[in-house]
C-alpha positions as CSV (number, residue, x, y, z in Angstrom):
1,X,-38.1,-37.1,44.9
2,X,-37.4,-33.4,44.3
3,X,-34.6,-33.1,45.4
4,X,-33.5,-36.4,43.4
5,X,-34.2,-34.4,40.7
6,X,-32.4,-31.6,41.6
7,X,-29.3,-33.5,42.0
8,X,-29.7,-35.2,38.7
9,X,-30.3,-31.5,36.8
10,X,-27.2,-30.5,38.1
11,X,-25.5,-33.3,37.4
12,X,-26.5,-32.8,34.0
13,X,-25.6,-29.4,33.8
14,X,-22.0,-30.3,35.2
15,X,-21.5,-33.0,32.6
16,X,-22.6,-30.2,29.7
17,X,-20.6,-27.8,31.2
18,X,-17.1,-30.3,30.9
19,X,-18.3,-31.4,27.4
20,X,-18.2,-27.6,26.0
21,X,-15.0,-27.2,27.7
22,X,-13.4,-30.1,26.3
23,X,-14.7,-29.2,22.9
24,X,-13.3,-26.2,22.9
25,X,-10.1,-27.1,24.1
26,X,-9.9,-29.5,21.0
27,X,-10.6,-26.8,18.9
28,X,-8.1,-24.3,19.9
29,X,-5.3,-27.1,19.4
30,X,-6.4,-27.3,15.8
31,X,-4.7,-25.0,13.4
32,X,-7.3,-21.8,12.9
33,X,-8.8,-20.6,10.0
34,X,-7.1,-17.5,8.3
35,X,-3.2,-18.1,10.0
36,X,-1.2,-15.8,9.1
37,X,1.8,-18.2,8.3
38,X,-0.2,-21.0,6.2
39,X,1.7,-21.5,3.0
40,X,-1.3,-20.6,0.8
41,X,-1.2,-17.3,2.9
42,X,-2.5,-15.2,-0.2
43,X,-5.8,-16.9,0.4
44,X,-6.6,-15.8,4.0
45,X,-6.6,-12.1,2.4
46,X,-10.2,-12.2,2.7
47,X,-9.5,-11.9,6.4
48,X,-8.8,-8.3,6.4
49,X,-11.8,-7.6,4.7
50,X,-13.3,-7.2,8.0
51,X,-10.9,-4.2,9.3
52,X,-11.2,-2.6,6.2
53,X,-13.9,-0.1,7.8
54,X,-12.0,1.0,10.2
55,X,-9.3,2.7,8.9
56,X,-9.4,5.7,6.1
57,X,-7.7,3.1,3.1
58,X,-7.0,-0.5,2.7
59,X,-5.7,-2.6,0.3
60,X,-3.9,-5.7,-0.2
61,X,-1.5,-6.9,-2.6
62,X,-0.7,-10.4,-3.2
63,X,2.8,-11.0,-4.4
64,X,2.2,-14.9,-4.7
65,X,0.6,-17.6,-2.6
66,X,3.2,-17.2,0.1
67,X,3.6,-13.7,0.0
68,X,1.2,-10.7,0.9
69,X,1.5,-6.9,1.6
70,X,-1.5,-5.6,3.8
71,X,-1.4,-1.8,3.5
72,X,-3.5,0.6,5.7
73,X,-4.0,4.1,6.4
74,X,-5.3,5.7,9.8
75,X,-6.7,9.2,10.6
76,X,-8.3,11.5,8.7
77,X,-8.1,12.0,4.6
78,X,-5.6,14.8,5.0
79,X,-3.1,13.5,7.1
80,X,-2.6,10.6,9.9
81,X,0.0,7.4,9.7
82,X,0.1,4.4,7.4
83,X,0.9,1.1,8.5
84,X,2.6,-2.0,5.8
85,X,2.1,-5.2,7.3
86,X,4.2,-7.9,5.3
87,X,2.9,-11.8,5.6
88,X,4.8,-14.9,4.5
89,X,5.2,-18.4,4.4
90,X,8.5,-19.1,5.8
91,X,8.2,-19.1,9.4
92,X,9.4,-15.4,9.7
93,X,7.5,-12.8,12.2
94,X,5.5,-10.8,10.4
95,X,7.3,-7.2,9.5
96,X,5.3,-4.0,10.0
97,X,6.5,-0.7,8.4
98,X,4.9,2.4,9.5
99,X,4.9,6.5,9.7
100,X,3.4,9.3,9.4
101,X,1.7,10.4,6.0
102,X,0.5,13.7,4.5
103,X,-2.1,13.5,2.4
104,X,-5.2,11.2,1.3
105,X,-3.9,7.5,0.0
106,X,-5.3,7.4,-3.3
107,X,-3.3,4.3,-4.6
108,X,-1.0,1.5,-3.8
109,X,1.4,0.2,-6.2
110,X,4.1,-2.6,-6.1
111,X,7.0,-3.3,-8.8
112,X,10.6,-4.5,-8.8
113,X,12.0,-1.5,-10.7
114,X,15.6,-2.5,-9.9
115,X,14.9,-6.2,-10.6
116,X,16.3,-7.6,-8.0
117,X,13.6,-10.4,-6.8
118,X,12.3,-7.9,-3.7
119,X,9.4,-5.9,-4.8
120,X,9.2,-2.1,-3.7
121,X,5.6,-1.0,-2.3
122,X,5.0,2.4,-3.6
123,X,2.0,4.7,-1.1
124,X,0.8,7.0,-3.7
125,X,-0.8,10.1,-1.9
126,X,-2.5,13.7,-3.3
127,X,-3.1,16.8,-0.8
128,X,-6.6,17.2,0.2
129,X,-6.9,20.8,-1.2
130,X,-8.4,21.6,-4.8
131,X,-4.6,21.3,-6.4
132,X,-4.3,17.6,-5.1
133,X,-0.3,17.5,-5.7
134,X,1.3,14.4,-5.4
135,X,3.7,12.7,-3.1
136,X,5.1,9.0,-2.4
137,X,6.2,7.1,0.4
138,X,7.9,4.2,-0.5
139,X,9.5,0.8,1.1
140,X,11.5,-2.2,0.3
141,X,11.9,-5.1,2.2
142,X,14.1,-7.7,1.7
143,X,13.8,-11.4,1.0
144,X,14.1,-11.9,5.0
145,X,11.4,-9.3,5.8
146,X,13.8,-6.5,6.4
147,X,12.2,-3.6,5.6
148,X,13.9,-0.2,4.0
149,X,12.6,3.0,3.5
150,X,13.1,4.6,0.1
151,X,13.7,8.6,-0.3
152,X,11.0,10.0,-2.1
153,X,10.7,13.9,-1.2
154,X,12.6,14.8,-3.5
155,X,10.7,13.7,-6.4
156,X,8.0,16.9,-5.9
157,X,10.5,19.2,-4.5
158,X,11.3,22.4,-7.2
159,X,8.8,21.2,-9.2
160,X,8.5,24.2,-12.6
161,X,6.2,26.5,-12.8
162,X,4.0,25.1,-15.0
163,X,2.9,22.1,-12.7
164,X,0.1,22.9,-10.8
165,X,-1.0,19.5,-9.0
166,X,-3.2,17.0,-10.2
167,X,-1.1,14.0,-10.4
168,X,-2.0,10.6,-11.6
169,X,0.9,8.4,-10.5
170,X,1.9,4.7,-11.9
171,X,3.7,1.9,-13.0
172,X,4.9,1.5,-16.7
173,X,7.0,0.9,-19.2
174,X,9.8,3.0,-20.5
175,X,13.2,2.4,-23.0
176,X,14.8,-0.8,-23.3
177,X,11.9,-2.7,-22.1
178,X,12.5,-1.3,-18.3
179,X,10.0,-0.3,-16.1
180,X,9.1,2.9,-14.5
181,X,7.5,5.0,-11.4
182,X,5.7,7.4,-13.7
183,X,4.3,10.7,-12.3
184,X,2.1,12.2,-14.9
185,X,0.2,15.8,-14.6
186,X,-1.0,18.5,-16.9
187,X,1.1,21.6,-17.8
188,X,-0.2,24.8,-17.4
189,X,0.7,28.2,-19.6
190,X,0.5,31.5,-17.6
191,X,-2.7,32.6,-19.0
192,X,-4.5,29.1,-18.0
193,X,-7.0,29.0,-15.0
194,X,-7.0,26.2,-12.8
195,X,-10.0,24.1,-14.5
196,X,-8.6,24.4,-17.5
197,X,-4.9,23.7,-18.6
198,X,-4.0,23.8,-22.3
199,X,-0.1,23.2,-22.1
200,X,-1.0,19.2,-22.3
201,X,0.1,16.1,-20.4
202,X,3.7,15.8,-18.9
203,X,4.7,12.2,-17.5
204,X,8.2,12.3,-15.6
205,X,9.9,8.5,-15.6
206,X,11.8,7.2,-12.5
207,X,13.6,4.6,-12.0
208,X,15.2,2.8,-9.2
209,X,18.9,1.7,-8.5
210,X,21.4,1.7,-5.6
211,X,18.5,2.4,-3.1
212,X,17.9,5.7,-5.2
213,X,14.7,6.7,-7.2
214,X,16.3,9.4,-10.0
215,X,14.7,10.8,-12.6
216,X,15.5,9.5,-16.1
217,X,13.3,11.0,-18.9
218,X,10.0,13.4,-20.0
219,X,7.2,12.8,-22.3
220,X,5.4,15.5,-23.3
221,X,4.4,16.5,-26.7
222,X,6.6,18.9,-29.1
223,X,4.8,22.1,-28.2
224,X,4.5,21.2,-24.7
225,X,8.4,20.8,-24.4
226,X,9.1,24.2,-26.3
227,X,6.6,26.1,-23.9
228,X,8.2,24.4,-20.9
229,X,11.9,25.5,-22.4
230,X,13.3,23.2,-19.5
231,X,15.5,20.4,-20.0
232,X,14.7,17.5,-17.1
């Protein structure tokens, strides 16, 4: 009688061991939660929230329900590599940009200054010293994932005198209803410590065209464009 019993326990033990097999087998034919290539991929954002911890900045931007830029930034706040992972709809592999950044990532920004239906990803990044000077790494990718790097180095290079770091950079709006990559900082006179400049805002307007970011205008106020006696 025991060992009836001990044939019938493993019997039952078999059988419960093929039933979770089978289950999950029928599971893992089913289409997963979160796919990267559903068509209402903007939703499955939520996803990333769990890797989020584990690198120094994350964010994602969702161009529209079938198209989604994951950016990410690794090592420490002064320098390490960023990664751009771009997510659609269509079928396509899934294109990954990445390099080598100096600087902490203090914003990500996306526009389509040269309007032509592929939106540039612009990596906004400030030094991790006291001045926090600004730099950008940016990318373009075209409408079949392709992805182009954008010169940028030049944008900070020869900066004047009076520029002494603290950047805030955006998107906004500039002549003839265009939009802009604006770099905006405050001037500083000779005589002004570093707390305290008194020369007043500057913002520097880029635009984008034939794969080129160039500088197209200044903003400043009167007095502030008579102390920097420099024409941009």
């Amino acid at each position: 009688m025991i060992r009836f019993h001990y044939r019938l326990s493993i019997f039952h033990l078999l059988f419960f061991i093929l039933f979770v097999f089978n289950s999950c087998n029928q599971k893992g034919n089913q289409t997963p939660e979160g796919n990267l290539d559903l068509k209402a991929i903007a939703s499955d954002t939520t996803m990333q929230l769990g890797m989020e911890s584990s690198y120094e900045y994350a964010k994602s931007i969702i161009i529209s329900s079938n198209l989604v830029y994951d950016i990410q930034a690794s090592g420490s706040l002064a320098k390490g590599n960023y990664y751009i992972l771009r997510r659609s709809s269509n079928n396509q592999k899934d294109t990954v940009a990445r390099g080598a950044r100096v600087g902490k990532v203090v914003n990500v920004l996306t526009a389509d200054l040269n309007k032509d239906n592929n939106p540039e990803i612009y990596i906004a990044l400030q030094s991790a010293d006291s001045s926090k000077r600004g730099s950008i790494i940016a990318w373009e990718f075209d409408k079949d994932g392709k992805g182009t790097s954008i010169k940028s180095d030049h944008m900070f290079a020869g900066m004047p005198g009076f520029y002494k770091g603290k950047d805030t950079i955006y998107i906004g709006s500039y002549a003839n209803n265009q939009t802009a990559l604006i770099i905006e900082f405050p001037a500083y006179k000779n005589t002004d410590s570093f707390c305290c400049p008194t020369a007043g805002p500057v913002k520097i307007f880029y635009l984008y065209n034939k794969k080129t970011l160039y500088h197209n205008g200044i903003a400043a106020a009167d007095s502030t464009k008579k102390f920097m006696g420099i024409k941009f």
